[in-house]
C-alpha positions in Angstrom: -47.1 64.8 179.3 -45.8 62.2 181.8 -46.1 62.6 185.3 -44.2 65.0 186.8 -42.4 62.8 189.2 -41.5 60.1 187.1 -39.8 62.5 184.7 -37.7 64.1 187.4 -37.4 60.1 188.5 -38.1 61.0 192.1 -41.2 59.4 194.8 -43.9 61.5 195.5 -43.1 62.6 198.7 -39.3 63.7 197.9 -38.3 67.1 199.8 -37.1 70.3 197.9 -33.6 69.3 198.3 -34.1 65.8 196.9 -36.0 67.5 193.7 -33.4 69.8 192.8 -30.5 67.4 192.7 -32.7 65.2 190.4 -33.5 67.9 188.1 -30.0 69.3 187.9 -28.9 65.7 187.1 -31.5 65.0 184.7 -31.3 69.0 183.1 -26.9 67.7 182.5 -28.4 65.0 180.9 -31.3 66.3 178.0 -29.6 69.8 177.7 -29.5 70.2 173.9 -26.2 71.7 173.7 -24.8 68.3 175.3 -27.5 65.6 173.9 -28.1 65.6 170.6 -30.4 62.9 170.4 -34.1 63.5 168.2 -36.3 64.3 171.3 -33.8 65.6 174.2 -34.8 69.2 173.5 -38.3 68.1 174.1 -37.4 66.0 177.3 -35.3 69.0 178.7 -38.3 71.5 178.3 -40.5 68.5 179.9 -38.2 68.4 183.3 -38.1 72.3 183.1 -41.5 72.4 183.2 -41.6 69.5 186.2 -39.2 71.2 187.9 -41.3 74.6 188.5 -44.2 73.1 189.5 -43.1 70.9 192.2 -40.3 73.2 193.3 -43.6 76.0 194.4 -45.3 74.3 197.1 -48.4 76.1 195.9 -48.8 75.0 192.7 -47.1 71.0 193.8 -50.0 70.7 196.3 -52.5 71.5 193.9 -51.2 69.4 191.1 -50.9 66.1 193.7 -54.5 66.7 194.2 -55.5 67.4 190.5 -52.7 66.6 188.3 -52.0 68.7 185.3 -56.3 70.3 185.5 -55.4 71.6 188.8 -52.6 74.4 187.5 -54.7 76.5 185.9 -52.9 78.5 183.0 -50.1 75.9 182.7 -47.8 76.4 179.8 -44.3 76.8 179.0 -42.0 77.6 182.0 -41.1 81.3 182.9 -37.9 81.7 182.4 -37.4 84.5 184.3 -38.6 83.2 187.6 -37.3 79.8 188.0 -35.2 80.1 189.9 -32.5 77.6 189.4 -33.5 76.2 186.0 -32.4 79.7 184.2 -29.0 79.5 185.5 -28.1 76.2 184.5 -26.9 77.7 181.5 -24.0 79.6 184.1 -23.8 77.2 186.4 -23.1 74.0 184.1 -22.7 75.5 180.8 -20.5 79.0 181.1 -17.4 77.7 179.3 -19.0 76.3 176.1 -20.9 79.2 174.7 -23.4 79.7 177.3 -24.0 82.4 179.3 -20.8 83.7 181.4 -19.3 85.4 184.5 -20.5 88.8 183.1 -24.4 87.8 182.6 -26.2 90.6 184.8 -28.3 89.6 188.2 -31.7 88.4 187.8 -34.2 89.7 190.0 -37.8 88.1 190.5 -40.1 90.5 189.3 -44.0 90.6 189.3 -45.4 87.3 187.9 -49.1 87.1 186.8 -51.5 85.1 188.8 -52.5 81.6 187.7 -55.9 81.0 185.7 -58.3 79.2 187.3 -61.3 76.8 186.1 -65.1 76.3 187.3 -67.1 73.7 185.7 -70.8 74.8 185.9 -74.0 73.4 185.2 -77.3 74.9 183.9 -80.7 73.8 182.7 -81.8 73.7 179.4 -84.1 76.8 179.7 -81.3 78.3 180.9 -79.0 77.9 178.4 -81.6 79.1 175.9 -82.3 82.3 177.2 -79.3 83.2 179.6 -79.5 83.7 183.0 -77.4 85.5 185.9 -75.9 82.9 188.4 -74.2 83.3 191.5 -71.3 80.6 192.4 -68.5 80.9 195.1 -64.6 79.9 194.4 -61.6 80.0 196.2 -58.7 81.6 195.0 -55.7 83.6 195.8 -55.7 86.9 197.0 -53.2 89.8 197.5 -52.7 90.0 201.7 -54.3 92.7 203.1 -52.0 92.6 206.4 -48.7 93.8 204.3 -50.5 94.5 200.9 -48.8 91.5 198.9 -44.7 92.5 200.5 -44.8 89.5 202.8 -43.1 91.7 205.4 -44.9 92.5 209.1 -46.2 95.1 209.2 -43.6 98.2 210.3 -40.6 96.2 208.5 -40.0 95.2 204.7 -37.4 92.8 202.5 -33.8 93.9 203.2 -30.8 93.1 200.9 -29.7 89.6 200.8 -26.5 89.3 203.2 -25.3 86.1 200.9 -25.6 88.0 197.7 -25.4 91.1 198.5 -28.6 91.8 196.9 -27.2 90.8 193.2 -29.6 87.9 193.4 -26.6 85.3 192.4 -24.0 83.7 194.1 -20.6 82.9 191.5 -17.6 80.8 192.1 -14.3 79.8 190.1 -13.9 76.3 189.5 -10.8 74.7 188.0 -10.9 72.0 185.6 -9.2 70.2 183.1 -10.0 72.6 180.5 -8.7 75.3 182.5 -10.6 78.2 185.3 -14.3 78.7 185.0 -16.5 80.9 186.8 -20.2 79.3 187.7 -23.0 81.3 188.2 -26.0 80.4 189.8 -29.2 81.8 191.9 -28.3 83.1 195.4 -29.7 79.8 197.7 -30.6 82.4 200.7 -32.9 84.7 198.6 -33.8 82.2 195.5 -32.6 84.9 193.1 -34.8 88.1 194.3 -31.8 89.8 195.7 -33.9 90.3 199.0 -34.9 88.7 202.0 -37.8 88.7 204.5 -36.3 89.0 208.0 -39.6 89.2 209.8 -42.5 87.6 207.3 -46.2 88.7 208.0 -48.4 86.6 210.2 -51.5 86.5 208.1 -49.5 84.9 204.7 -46.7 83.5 206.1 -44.6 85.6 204.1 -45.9 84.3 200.8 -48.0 87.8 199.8 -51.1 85.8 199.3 -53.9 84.2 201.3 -56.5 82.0 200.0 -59.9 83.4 200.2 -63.7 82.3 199.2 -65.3 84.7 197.2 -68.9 84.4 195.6 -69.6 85.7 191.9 -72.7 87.1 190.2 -71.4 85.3 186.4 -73.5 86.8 183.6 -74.2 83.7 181.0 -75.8 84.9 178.0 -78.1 83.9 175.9 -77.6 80.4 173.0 -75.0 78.6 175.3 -74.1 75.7 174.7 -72.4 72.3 176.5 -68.4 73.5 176.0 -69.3 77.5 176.3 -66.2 79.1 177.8 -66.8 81.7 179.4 -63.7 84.1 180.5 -64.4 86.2 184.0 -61.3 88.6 184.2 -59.3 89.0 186.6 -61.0 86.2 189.0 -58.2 84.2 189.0 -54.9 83.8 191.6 -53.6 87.1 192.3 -49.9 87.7 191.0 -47.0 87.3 193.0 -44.8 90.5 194.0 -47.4 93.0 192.6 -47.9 91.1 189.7 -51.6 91.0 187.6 -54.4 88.9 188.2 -55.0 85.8 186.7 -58.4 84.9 185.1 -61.3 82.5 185.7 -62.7 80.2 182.8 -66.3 79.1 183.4 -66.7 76.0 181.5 -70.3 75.4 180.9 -72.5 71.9 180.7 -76.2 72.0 179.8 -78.9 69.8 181.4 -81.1 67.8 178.6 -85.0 68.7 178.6 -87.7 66.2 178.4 -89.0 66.0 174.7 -86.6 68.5 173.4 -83.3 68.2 171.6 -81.0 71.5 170.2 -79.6 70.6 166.9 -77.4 73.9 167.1 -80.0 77.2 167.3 -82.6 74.8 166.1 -84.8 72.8 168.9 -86.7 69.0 167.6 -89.4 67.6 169.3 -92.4 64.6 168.1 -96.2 64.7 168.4 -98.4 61.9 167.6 -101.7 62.5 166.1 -104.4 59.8 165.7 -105.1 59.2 162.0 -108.3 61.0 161.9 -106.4 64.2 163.2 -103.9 63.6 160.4 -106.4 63.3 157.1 -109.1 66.0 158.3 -106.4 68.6 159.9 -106.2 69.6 163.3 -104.9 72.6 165.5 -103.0 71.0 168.7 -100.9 72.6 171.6 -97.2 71.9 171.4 -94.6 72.1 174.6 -92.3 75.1 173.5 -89.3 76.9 175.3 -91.6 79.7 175.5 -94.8 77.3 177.3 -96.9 75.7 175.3 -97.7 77.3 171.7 -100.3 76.7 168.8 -99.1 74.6 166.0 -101.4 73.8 162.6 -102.0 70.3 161.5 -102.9 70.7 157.3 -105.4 68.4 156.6 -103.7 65.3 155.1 -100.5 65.4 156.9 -98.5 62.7 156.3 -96.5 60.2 158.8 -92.8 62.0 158.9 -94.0 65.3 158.1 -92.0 68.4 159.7 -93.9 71.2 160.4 -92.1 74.6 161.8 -93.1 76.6 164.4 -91.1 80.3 163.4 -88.4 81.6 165.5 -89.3 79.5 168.8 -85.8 78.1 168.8 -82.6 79.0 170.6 -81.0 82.6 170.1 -77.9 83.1 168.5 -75.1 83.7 170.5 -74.0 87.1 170.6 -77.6 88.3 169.2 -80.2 87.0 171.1 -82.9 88.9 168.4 -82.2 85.9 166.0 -83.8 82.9 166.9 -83.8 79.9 165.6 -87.1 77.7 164.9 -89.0 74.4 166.8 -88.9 71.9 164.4 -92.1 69.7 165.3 -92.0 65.9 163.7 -95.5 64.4 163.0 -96.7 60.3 164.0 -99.6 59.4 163.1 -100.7 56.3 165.3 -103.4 53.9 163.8 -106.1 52.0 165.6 -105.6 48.1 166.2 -109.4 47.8 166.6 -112.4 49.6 165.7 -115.8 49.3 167.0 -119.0 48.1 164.3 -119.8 51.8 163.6 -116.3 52.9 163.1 -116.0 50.2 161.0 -119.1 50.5 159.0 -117.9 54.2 158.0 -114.4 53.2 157.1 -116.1 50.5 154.8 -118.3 53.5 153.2 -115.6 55.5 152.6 -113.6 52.7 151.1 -116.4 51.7 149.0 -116.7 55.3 147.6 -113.3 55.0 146.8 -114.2 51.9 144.5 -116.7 53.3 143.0 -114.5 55.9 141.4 -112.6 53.5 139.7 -109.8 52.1 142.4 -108.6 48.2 141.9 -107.5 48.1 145.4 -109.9 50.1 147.5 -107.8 49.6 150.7 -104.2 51.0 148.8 -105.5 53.8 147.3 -105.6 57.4 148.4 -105.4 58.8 151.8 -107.0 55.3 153.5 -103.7 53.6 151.4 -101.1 54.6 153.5 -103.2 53.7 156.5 -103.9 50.2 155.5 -102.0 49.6 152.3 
């Protein structure tokens, strides 16, 4: 989506006042009942959706600072708790089908918090077997000076004296076309139908202060890099008694020195030295459980996997199944042997020759070593 300014086509720093004129003149413009253009549907949901973030100073503040990321469980607007953009349909649109001088009052109800988001990172060991980690966040909280009303204490909202607690404010308007009546959201109480003659000092009025909370998050085991992980009811608090919003952990897993996941299944090399490789071996392997046993058959081969059983990374949801450690063999090859080393490589190969081999040095096992 565009940014939120541009489509409203106001600066950055434009007041309230200066937003809602642009977005009733651009809402005129893209309403589909008036624009029938491919798109303007589209473009009028767009400025909808502009309009009520930058019309909250909450939720503008936190999108100046981290765009469309910082709103949390952004999505379509609420149409019952815009404010003005729901009665643009009375206000501009009440004698051509729309919604007329007998639509009811709208009242602003409880509205659910927003969702919040915590990027976190872990270790590989970590990931593999789950672990319990404490991290703090800020977010919104219900005011425990007036419980959330907004009032001080002793006092609470009264009826709005412009609307006489109806919420909306209506007018007759003659035009051309003959005598209309506009409806639109009372400008004194923004449509609640009540007012806050003496707002609480801890919230300002607002129902809500912003509080730093720590968390004990439970990550299971078999994460991955991209895990979501939902915490309920750790997000913003709703507005006017409304529920909770939640907190997404998003999770991002350290790499591990000579290790690499390939799902539930962990790689990792060894190198053996070439005698190790033809006469078998028995070596100690770096595991995520320490270090483990692993058998080298006599005449392993360069390339060779061998498996070490269920030393991989649990499945997710069932940390009993586990994966296995997939071990790759190299075999490295001397560049220079010493006269005795040498003798007995020449004693074997002549053995070889003796049985009947053309090419004693590519045949056999001592063929792939110096074939």
């Amino acid at each position: 989506m565009a940014d939120y300014y541009d489509l409203l086509g106001t600066a950055r720093d434009a007041d309230q006042d200066t937003l809602k004129r642009a977005y009733r003149r651009m809402a005129r413009q893209y309403h589909p009942d008036v624009n029938k253009d491919p798109g303007a549907e589209d473009k009028f949901k767009e400025i909808g959706r502009a309009y009520e973030v930058l019309s909250d100073p909450q939720t503008r503040a936190r999108y100046d600072q981290f765009g469309e990321a910082g709103l949390g469980g952004g999505g379509a607007p609420d149409m019952g708790d815009m404010g003005g953009f729901a009665d643009l349909f009375e206000t501009f649109f009440s004698g051509f089908g729309g919604a007329g001088a007998g639509a009811g009052p709208r009242r602003r109800g409880p509205r659910q918090g927003d969702d919040l988001r915590l990027d976190l990172t872990i270790n590989f060991q970590e990931a593999v077997f789950g672990i319990e980690k404490e991290v703090q966040i800020r977010h919104l909280e219900t005011c425990s000076t007036c419980q959330g009303s907004g009032a001080k204490a002793g006092s609470g909202p009264t009826s709005c004296g412009t609307c006489g607690g109806a919420g909306q404010v209506r007018r007759a308007t003659r035009t051309p076309f003959g005598s209309f009546t506009q409806v639109a959201a009372c400008p004194t109480c923004e449509g609640s139908g009540q007012v806050i003659a003496d707002p609480c000092g801890a919230c300002g009025g607002q129902g809500l202060q912003q509080v730093r909370k720590k968390l004990r998050i439970n990550i299971p085991a078999g994460v991955d890099s991209g895990t979501r992980l939902r915490v309920a009811n750790e997000g913003n608090a709703g507005q006017r008694g409304g529920p909770a919003g939640d907190l997404y952990v998003f999770l991002s897993v350290q790499s591990a020195a000579g290790l690499r996941r390939d799902g539930i299944h962990i790689h990792s090399e060894v190198t053996l030295n070439y005698l190790q490789a033809i006469l078998g071996d028995t070596i100690e392997v770096d595991t995520v459980d320490g270090q483990e046993s692993l058998e080298i058959p006599a005449g392993t081969q360069p390339g060779a996997v061998l498996t070490l059983q269920s030393k991989g990374v649990p499945k997710l949801g069932n940390p009993v199944a586990r994966g296995n450690h997939l071990v790759s063999i190299k075999v490295q090859l001397p560049t220079k042997l010493n006269a005795e080393e040498r003798e007995l490589l020449e004693q074997l190969a002549g053995h070889h020759t003796n049985k009947g081999h053309k090419h004693p040095h590519k045949s056999g096992l001592f063929g792939g070593l110096f074939g």
